[in-house]
mmCIF file of the C-alpha atoms, coordinates in Angstrom:
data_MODEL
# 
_entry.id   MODEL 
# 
loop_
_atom_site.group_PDB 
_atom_site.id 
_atom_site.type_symbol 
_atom_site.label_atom_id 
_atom_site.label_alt_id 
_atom_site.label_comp_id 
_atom_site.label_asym_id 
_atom_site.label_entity_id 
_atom_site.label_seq_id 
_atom_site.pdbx_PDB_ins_code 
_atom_site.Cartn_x 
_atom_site.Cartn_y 
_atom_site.Cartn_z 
_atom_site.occupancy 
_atom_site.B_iso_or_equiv 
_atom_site.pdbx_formal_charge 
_atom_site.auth_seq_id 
_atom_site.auth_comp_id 
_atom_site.auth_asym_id 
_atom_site.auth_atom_id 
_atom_site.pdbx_PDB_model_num 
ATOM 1   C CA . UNK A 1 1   ? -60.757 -54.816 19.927  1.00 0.00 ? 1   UNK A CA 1 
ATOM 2   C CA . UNK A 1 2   ? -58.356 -53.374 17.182  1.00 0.00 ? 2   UNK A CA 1 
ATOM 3   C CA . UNK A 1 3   ? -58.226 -49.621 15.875  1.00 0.00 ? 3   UNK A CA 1 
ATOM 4   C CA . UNK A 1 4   ? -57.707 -48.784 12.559  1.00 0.00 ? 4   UNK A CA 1 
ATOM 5   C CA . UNK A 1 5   ? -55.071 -47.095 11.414  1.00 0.00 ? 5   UNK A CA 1 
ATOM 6   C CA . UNK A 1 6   ? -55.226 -43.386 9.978   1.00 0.00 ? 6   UNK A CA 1 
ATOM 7   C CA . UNK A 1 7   ? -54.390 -43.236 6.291   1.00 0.00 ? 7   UNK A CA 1 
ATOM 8   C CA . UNK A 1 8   ? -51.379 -41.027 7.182   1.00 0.00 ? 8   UNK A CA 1 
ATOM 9   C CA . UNK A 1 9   ? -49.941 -43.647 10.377  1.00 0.00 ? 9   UNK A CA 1 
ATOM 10  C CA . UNK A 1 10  ? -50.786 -46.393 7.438   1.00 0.00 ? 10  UNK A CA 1 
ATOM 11  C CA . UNK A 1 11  ? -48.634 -44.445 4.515   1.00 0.00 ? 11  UNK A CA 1 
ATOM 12  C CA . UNK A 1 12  ? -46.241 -44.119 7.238   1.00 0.00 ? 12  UNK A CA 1 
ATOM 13  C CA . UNK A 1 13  ? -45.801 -47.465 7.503   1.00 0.00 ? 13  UNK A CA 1 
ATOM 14  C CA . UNK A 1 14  ? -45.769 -48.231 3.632   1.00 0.00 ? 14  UNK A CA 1 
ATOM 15  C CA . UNK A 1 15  ? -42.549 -45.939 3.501   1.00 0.00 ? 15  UNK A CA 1 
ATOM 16  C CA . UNK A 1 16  ? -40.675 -46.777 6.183   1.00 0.00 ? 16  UNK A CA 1 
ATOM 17  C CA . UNK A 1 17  ? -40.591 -50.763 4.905   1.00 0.00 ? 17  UNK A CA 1 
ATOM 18  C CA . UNK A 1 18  ? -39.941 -49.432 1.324   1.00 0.00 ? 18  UNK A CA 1 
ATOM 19  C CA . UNK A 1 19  ? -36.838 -47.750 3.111   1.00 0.00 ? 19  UNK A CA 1 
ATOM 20  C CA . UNK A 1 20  ? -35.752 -50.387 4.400   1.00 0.00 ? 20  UNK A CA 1 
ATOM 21  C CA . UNK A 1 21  ? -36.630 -53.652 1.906   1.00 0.00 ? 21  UNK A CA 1 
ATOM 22  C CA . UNK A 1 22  ? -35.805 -51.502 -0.749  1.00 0.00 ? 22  UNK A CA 1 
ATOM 23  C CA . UNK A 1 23  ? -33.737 -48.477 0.352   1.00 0.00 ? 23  UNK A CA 1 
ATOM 24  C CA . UNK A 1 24  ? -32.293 -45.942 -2.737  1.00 0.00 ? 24  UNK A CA 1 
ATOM 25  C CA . UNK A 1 25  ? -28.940 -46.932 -4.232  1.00 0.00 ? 25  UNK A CA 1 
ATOM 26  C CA . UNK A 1 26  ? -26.101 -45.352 -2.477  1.00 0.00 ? 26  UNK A CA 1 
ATOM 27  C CA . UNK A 1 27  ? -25.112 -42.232 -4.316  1.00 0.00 ? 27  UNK A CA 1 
ATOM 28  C CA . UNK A 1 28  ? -27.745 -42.167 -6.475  1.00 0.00 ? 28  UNK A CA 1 
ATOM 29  C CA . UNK A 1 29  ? -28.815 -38.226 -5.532  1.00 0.00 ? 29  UNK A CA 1 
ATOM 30  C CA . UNK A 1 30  ? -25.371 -37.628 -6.477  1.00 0.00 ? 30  UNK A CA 1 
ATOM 31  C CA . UNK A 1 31  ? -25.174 -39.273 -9.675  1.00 0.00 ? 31  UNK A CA 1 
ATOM 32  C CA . UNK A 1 32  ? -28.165 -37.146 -11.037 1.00 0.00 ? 32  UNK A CA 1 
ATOM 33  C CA . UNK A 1 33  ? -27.257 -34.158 -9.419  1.00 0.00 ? 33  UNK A CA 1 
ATOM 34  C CA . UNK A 1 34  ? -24.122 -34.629 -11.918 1.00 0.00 ? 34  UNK A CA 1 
ATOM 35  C CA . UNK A 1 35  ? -26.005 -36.240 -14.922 1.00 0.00 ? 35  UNK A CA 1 
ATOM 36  C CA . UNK A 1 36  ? -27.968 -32.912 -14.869 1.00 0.00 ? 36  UNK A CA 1 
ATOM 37  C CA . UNK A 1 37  ? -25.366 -30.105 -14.093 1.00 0.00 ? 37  UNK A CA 1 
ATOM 38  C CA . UNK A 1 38  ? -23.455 -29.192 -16.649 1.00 0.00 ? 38  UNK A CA 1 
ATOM 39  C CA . UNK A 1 39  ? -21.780 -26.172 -15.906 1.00 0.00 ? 39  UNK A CA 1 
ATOM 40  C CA . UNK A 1 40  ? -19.175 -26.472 -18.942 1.00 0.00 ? 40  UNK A CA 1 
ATOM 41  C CA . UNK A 1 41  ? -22.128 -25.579 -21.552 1.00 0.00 ? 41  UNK A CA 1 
ATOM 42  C CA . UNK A 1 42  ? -22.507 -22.007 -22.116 1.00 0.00 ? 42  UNK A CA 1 
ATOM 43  C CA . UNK A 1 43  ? -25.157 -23.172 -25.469 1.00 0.00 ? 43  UNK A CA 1 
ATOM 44  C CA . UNK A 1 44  ? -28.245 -22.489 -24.329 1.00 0.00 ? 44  UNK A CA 1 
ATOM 45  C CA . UNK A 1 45  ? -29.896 -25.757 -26.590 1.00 0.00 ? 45  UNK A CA 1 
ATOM 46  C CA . UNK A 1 46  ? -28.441 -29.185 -26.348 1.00 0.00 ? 46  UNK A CA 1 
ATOM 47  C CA . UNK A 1 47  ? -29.410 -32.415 -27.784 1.00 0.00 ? 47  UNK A CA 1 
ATOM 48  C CA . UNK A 1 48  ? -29.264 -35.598 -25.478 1.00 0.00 ? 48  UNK A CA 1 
ATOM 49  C CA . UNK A 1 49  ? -28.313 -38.833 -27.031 1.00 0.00 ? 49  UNK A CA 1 
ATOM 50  C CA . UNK A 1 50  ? -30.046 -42.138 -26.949 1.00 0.00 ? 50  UNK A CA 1 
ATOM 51  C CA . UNK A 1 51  ? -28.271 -45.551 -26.147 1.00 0.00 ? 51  UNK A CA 1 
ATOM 52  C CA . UNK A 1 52  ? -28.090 -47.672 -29.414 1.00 0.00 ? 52  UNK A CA 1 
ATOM 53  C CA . UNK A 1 53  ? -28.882 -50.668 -27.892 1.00 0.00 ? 53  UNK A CA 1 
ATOM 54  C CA . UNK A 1 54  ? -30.174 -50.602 -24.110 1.00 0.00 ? 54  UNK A CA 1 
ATOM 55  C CA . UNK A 1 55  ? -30.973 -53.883 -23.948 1.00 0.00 ? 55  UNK A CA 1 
ATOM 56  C CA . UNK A 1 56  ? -27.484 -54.438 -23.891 1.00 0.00 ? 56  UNK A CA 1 
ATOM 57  C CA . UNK A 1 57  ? -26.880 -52.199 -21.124 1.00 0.00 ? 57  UNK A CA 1 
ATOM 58  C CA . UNK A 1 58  ? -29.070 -53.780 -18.396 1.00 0.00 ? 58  UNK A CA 1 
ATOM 59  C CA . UNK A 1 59  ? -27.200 -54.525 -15.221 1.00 0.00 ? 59  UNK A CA 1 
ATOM 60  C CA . UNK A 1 60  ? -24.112 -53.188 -16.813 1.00 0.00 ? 60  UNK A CA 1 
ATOM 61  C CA . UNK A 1 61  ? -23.083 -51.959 -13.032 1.00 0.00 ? 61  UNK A CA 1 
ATOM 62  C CA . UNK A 1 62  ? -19.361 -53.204 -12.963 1.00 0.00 ? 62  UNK A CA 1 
ATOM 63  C CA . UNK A 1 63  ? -20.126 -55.168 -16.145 1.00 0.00 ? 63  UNK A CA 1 
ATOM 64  C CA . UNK A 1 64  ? -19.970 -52.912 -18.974 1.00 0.00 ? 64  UNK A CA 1 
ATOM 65  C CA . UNK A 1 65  ? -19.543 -54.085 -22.205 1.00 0.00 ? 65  UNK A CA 1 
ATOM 66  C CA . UNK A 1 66  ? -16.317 -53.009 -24.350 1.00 0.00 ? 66  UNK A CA 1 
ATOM 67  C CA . UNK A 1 67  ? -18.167 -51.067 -27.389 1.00 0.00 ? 67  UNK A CA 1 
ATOM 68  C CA . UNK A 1 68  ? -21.602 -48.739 -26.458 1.00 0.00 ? 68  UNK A CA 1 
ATOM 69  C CA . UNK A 1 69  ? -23.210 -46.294 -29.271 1.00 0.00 ? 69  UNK A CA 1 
ATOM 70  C CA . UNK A 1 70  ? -25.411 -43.862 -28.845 1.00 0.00 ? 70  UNK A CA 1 
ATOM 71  C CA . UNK A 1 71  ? -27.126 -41.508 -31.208 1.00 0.00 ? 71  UNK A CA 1 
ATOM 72  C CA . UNK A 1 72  ? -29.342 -38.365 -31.736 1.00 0.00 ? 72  UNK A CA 1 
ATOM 73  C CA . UNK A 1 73  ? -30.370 -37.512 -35.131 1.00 0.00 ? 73  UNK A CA 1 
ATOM 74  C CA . UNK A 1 74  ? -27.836 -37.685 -37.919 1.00 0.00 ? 74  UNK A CA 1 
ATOM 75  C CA . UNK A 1 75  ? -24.672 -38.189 -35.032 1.00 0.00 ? 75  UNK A CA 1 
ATOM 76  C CA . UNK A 1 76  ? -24.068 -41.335 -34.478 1.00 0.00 ? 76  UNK A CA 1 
ATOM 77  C CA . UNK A 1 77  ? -21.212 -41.728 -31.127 1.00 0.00 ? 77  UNK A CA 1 
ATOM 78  C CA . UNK A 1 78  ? -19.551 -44.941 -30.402 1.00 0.00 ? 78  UNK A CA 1 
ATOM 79  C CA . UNK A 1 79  ? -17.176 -45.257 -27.790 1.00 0.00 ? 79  UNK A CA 1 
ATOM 80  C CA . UNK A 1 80  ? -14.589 -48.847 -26.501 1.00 0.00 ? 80  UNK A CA 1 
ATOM 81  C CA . UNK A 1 81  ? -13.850 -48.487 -23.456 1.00 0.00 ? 81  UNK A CA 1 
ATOM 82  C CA . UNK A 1 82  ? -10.468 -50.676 -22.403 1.00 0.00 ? 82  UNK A CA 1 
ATOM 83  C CA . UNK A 1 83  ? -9.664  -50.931 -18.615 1.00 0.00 ? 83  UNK A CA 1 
ATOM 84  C CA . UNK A 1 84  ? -6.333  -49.841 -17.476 1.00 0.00 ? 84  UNK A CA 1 
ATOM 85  C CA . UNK A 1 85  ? -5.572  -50.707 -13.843 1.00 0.00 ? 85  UNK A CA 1 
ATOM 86  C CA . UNK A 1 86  ? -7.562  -47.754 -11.849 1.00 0.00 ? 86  UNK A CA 1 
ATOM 87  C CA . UNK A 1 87  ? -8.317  -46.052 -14.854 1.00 0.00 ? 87  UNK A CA 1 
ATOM 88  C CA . UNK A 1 88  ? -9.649  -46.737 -18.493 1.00 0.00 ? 88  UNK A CA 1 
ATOM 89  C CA . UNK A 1 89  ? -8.938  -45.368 -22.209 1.00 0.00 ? 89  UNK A CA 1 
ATOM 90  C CA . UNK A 1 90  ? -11.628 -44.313 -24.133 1.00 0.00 ? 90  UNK A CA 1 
ATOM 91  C CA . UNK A 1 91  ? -11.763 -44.864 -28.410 1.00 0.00 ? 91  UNK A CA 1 
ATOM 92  C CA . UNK A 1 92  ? -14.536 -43.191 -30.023 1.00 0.00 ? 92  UNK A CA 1 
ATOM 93  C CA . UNK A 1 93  ? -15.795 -42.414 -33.730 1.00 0.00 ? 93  UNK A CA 1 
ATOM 94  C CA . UNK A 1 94  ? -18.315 -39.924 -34.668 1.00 0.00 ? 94  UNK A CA 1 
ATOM 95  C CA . UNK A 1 95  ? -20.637 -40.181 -37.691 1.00 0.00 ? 95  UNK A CA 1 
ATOM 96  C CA . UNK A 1 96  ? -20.444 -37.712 -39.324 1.00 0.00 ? 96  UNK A CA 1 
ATOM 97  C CA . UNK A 1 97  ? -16.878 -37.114 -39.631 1.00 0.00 ? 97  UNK A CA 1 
ATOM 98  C CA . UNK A 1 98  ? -15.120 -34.206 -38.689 1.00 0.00 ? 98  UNK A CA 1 
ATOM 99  C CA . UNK A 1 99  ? -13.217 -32.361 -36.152 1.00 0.00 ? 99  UNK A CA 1 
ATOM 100 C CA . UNK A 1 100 ? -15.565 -32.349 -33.343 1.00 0.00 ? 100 UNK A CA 1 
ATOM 101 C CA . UNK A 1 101 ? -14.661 -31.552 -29.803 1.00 0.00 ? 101 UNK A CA 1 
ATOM 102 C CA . UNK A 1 102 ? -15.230 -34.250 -27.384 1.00 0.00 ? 102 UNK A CA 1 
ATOM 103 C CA . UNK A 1 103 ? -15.270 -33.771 -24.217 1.00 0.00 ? 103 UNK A CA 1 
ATOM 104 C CA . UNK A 1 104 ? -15.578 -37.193 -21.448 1.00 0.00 ? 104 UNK A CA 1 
ATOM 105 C CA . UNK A 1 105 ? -16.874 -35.628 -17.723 1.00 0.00 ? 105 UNK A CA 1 
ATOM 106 C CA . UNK A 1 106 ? -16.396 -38.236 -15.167 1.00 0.00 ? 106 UNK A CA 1 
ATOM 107 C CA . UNK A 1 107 ? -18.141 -37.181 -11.677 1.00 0.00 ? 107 UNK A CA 1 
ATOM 108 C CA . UNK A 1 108 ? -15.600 -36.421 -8.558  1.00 0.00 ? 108 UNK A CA 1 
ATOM 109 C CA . UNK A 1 109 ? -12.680 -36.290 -11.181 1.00 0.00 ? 109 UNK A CA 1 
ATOM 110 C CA . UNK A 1 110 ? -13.437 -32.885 -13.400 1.00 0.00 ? 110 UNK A CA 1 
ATOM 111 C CA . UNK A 1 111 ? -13.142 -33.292 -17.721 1.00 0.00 ? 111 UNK A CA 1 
ATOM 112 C CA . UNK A 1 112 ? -10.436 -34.202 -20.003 1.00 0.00 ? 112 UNK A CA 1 
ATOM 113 C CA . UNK A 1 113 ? -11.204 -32.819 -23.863 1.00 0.00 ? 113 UNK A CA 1 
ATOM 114 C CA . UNK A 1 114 ? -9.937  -33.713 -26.802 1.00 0.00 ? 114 UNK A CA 1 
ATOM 115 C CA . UNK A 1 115 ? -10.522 -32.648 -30.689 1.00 0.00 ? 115 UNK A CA 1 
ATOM 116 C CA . UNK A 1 116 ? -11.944 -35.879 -33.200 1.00 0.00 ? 116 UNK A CA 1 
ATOM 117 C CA . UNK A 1 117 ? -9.702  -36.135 -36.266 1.00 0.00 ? 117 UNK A CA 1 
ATOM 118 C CA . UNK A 1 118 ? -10.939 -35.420 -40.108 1.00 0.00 ? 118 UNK A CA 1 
ATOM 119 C CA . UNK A 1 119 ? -12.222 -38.928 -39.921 1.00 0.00 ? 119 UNK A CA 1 
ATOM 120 C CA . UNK A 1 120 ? -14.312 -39.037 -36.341 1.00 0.00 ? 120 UNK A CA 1 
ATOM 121 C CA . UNK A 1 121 ? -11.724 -40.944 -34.805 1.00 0.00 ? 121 UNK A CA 1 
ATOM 122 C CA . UNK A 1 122 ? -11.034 -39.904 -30.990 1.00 0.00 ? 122 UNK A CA 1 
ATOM 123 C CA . UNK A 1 123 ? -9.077  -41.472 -28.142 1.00 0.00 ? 123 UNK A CA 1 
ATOM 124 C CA . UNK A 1 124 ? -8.687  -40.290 -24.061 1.00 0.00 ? 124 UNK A CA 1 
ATOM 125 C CA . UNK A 1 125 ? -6.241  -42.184 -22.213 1.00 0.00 ? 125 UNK A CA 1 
ATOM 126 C CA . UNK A 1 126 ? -6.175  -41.990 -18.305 1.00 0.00 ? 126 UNK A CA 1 
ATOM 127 C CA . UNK A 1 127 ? -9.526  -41.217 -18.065 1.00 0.00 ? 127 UNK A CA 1 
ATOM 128 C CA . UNK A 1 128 ? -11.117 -42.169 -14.239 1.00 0.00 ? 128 UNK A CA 1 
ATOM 129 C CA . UNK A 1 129 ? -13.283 -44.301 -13.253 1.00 0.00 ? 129 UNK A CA 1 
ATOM 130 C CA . UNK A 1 130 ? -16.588 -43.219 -12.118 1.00 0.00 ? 130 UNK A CA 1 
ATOM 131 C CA . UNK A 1 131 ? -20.052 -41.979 -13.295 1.00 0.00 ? 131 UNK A CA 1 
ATOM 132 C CA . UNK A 1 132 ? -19.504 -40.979 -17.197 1.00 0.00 ? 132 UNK A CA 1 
ATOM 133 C CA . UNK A 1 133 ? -21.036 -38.329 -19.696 1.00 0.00 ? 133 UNK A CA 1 
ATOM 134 C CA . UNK A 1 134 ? -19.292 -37.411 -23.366 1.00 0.00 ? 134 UNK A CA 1 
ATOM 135 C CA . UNK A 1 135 ? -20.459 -34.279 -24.918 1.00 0.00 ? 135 UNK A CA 1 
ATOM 136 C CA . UNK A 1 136 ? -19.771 -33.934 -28.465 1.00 0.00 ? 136 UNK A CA 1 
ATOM 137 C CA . UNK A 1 137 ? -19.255 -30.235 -29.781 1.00 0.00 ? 137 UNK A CA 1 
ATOM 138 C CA . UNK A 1 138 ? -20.129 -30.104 -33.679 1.00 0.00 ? 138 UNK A CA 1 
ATOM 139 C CA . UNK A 1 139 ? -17.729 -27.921 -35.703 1.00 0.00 ? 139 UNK A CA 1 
ATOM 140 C CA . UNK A 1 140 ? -18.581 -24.522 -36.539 1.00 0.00 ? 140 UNK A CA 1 
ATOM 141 C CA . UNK A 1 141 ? -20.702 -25.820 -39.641 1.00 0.00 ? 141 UNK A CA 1 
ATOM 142 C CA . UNK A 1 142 ? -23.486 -27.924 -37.450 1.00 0.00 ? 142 UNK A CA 1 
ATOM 143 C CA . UNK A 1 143 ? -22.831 -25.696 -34.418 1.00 0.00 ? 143 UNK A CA 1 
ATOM 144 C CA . UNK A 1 144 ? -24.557 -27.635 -31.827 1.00 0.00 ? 144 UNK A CA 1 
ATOM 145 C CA . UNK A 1 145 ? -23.902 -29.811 -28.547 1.00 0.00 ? 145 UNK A CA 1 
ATOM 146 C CA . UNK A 1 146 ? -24.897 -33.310 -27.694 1.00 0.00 ? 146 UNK A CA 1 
ATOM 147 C CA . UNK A 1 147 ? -24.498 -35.282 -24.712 1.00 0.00 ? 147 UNK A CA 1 
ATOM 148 C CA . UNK A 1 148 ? -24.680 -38.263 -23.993 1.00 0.00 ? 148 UNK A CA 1 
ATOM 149 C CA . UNK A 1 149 ? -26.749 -40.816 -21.070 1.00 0.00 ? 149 UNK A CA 1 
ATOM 150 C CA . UNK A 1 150 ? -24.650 -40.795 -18.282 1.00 0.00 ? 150 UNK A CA 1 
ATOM 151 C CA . UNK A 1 151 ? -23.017 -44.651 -17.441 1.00 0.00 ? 151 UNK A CA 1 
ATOM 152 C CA . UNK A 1 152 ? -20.854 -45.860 -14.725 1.00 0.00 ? 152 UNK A CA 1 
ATOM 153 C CA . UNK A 1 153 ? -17.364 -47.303 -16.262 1.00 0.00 ? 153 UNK A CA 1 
# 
């Protein structure tokens, strides 16, 4: 004769073979902890960018295409990214033009800024590898902040 199972013993069961058929990404409590703390901000608004194209950027994971662009309203970001041994150099142009701080957080390895030229161009060499935001810092006339999606490079 066989006893049913309690909902909870049966639930029980459910997550402990999720856990271990499909157990959570390593690190992946860490890479939202940083795609969500951004202690660098002091504006209390900020927009968050879109990818361009994210059909592009499935399984990306160690695979990550040379050019991504992502947008939010009227800013358009695209960014090359070039391996360099350990590390990687960033290109970037902003649409619209103008000299926009830029600012590429990488998590474990702190920020490096830079300032866009007249014409939107950027470029960060020696930038780490790792788990990747950009914020973008419009100029005093269209004072606001965007960041973008975070991606691993």
């Amino acid at each position: 004769m066989r006893t049913h199972q309690s909902d909870d013993e049966l639930m029980s069961e459910v997550a402990r073979l999720v856990n271990v058929l499909d157990p959570m990404p390593p690190g992946l409590v860490e890479r939202a902890q940083f795609a969500v703390a951004i202690d660098s901000i002091e504006d209390i608004e900020i927009e968050v960018a879109q990818w361009a194209n994210t059909n592009m950027l499935a399984g990306v994971r160690g695979g990550l295409p040379g050019t991504i662009t992502f947008f939010v309203g009227d800013l358009t970001v695209m960014v090359n990214v070039t391996r360099t041994g350990e590390r990687q150099r960033i290109d970037g142009w902003l649409v619209p033009a103008g000299a926009h701080g830029v600012e590429v957080r990488v998590a474990d390895h702190g920020s490096t800024a830079t300032t866009a030229d007249e014409g939107g161009r950027f470029v960060l060499t020696e930038v780490p590898r790792g788990t990747t935001q950009l914020l973008v810092r419009m100029n005093a006339e269209q004072s606001r902040t965007v960041v973008t999606p975070t991606v691993d490079l």
